[in-house]
Backbone as CSV, one residue per row, in Angstrom:
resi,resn,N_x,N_y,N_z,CA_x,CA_y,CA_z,C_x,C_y,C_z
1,UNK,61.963,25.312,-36.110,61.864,23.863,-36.061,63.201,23.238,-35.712
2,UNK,63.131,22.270,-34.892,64.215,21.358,-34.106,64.565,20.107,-35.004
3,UNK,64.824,19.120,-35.340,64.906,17.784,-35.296,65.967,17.110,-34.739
4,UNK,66.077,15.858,-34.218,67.040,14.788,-33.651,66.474,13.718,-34.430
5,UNK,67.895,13.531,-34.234,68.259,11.658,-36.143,69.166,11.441,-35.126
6,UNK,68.831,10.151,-34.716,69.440,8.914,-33.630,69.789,8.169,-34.820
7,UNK,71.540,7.451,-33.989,71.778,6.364,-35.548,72.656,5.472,-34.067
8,UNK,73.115,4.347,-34.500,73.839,3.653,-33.431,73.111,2.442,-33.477
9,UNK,71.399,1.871,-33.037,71.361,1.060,-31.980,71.421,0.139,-33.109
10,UNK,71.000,-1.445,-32.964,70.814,-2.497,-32.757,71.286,-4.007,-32.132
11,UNK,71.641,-4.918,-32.690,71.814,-6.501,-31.829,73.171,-6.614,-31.551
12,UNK,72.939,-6.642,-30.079,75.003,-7.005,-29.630,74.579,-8.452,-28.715
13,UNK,76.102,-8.986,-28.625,75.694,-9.898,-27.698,76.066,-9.640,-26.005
14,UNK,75.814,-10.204,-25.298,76.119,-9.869,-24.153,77.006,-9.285,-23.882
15,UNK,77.885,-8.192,-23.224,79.594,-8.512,-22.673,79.732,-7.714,-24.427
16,UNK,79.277,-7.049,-25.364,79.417,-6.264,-26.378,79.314,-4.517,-25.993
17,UNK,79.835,-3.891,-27.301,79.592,-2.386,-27.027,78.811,-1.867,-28.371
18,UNK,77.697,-0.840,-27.969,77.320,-0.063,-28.884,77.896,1.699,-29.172
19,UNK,77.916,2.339,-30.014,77.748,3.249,-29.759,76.469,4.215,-30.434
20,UNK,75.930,5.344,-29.377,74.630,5.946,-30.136,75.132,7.336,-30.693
21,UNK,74.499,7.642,-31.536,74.328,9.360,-31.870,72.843,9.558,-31.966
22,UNK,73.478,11.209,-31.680,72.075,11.983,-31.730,72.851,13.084,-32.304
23,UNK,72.232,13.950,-33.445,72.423,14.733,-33.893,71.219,15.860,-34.085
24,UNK,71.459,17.188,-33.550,70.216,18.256,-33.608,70.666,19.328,-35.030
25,UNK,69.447,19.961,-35.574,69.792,20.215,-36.666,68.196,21.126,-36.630
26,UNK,68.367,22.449,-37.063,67.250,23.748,-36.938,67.265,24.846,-36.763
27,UNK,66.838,25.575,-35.836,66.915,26.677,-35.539,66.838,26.263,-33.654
28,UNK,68.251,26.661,-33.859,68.890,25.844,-32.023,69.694,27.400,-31.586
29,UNK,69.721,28.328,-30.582,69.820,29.490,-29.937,71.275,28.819,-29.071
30,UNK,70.755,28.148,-28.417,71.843,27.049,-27.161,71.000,25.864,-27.070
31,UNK,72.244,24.943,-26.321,71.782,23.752,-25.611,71.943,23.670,-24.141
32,UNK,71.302,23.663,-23.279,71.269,23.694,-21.938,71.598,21.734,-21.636
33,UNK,71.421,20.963,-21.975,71.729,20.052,-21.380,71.067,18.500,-22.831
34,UNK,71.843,18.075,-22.722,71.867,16.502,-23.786,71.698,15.438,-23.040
35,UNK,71.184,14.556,-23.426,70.616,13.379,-22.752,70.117,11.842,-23.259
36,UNK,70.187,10.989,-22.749,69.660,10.009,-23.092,68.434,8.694,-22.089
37,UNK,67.332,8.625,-22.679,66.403,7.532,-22.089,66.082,6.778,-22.750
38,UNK,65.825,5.820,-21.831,65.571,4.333,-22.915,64.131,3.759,-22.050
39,UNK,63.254,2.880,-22.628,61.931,2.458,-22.245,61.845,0.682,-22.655
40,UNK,61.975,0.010,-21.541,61.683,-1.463,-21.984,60.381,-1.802,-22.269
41,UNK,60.161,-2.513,-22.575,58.732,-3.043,-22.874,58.067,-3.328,-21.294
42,UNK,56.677,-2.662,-21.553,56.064,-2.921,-19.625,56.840,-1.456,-18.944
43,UNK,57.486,-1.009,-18.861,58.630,-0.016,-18.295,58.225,1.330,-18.673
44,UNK,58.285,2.642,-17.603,58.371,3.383,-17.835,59.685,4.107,-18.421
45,UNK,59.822,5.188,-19.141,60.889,5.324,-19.861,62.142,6.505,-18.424
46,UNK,63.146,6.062,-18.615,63.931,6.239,-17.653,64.866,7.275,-17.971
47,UNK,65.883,7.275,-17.370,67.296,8.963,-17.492,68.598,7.812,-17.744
48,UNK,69.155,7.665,-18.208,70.444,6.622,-18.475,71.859,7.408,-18.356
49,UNK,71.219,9.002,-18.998,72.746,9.705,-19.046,72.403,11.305,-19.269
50,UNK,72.860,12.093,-18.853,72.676,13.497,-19.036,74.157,14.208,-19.107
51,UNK,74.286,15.041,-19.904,75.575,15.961,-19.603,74.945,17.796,-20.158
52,UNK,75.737,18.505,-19.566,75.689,19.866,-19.698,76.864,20.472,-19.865
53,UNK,77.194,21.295,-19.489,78.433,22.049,-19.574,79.354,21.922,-18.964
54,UNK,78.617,21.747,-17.603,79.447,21.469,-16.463,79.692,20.081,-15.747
55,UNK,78.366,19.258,-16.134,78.681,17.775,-15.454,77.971,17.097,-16.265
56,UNK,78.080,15.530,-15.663,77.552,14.219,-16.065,76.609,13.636,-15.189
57,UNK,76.107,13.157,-15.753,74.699,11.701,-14.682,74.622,10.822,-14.919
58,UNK,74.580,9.841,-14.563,74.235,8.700,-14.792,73.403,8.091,-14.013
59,UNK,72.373,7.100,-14.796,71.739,6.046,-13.896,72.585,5.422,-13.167
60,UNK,71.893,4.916,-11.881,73.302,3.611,-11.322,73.791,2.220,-12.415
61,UNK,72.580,2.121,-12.676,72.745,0.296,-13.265,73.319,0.707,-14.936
62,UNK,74.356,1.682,-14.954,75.287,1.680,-16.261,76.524,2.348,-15.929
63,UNK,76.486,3.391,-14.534,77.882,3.733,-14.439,78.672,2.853,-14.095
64,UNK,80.325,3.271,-14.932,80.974,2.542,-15.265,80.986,1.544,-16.511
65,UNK,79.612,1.690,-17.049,79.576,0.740,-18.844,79.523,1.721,-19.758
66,UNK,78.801,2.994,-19.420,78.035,3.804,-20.401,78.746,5.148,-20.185
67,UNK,79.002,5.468,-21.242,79.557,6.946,-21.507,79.053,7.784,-22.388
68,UNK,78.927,9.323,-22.169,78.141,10.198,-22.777,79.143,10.999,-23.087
69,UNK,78.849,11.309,-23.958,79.750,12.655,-24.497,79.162,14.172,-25.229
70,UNK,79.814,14.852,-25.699,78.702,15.556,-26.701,80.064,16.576,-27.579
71,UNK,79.538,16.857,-29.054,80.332,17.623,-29.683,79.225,18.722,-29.943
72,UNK,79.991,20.053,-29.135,79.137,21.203,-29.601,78.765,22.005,-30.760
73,UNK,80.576,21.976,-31.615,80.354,22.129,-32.505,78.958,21.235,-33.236
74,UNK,79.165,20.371,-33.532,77.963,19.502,-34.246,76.590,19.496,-33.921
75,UNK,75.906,20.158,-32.757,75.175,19.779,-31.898,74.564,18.476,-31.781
76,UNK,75.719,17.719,-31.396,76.032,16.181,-31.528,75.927,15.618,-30.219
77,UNK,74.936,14.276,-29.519,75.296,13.674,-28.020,75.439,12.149,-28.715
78,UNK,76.729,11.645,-27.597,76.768,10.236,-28.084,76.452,9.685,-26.860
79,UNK,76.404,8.414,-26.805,76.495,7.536,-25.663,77.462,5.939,-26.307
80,UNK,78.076,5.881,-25.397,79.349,4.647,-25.721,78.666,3.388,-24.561
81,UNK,78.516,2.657,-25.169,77.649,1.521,-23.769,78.809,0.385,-23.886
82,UNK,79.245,0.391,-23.232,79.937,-1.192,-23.221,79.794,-2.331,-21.818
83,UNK,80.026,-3.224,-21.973,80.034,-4.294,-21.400,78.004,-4.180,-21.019
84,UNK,77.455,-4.166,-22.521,75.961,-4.493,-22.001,75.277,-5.448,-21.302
85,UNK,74.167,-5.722,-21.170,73.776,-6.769,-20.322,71.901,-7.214,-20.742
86,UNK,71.715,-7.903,-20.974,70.340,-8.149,-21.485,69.334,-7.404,-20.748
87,UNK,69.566,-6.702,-19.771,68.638,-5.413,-19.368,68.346,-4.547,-19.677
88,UNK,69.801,-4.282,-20.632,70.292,-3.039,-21.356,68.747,-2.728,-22.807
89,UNK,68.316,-4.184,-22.612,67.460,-3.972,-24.113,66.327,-2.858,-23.957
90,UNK,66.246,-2.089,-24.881,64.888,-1.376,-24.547,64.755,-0.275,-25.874
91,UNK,64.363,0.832,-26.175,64.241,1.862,-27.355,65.307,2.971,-26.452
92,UNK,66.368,3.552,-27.069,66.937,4.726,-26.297,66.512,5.386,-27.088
93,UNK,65.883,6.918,-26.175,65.776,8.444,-26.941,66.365,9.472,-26.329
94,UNK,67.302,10.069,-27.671,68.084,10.971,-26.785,67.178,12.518,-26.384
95,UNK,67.525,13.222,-25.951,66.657,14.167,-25.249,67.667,16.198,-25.441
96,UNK,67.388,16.651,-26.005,67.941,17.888,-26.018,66.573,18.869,-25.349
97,UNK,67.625,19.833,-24.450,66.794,20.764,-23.599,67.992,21.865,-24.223
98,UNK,66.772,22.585,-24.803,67.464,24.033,-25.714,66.902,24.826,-25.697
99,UNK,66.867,26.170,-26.303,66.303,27.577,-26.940,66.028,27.372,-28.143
100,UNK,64.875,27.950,-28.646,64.803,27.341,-30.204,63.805,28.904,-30.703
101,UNK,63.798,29.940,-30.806,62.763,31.200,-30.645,62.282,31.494,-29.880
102,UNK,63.797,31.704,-28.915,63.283,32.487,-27.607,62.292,31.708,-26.676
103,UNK,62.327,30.076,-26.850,61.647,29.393,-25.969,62.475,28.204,-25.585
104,UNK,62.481,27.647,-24.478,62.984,26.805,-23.690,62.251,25.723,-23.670
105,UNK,63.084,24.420,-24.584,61.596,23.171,-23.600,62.885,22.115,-24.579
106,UNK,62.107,20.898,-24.297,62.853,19.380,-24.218,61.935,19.219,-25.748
107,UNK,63.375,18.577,-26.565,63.206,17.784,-27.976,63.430,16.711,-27.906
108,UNK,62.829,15.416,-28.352,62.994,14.244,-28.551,63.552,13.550,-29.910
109,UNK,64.316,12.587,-29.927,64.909,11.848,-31.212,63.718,10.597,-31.811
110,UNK,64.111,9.874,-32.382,62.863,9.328,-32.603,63.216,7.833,-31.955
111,UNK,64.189,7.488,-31.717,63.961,6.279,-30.834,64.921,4.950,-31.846
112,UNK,65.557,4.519,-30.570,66.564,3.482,-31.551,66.429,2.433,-30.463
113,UNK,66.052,1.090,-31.641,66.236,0.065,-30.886,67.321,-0.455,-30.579
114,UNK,67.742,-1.247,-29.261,69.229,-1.489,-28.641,68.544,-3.306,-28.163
115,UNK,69.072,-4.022,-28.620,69.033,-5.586,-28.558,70.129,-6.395,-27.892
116,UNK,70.049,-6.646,-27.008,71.328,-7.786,-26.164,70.927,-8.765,-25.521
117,UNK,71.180,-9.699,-26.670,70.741,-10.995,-26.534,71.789,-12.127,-27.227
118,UNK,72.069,-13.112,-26.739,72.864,-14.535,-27.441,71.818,-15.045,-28.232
């Protein structure tokens, strides 16, 4: 068994910064790649940020605001959002793609609301 405990989101104002965690915690082999998506209301849920070992991703409409990081020790992913923008609002879930008994597949966090609004 896997779990992800998201802590970070709620109400900033415009031109504010959040920061998210995701923390994994189970029976984890490796992590192949950490991640984060977020889903507005009406909206399908999207890719905002990915990192692996070797690189980073980003959506367009945050590079340069949004930063991902990850502590391995911890099996820890953050995301640093700054200079948000009322688009920014939506549920982020971070996303771990791991080994967990010799099987490979994508874990989900449970979802944090992110608010940017005056």
């Amino acid at each position: 068994q896997v779990q992800l405990v998201e802590s970070g989101g709620g109400l900033v104002q415009p031109g504010g910064s959040l920061r998210l965690s995701c923390a994994a915690s189970g029976s984890i082999f490796s992590i192949y790649s950490m991640g984060w998506y977020r889903q507005a209301p009406g909206k399908q849920r999207e890719l905002v940020a990915i990192i692996t070992n070797s690189k980073t991703n980003y959506a367009d409409s945050v590079k340069g605001r949004f930063a991902i990081s990850r502590d391995n020790a911890k099996n820890t992913v953050y995301l640093q959002m700054n200079s948000l923008k009322p688009e920014d609002t939506a549920v982020y879930y971070c996303n771990f793609n791991l080994y967990s008994d010799y099987v490979r597949r994508d874990y989900w966090g449970q979802g944090t609301q992110v608010t940017v609004s005056s």
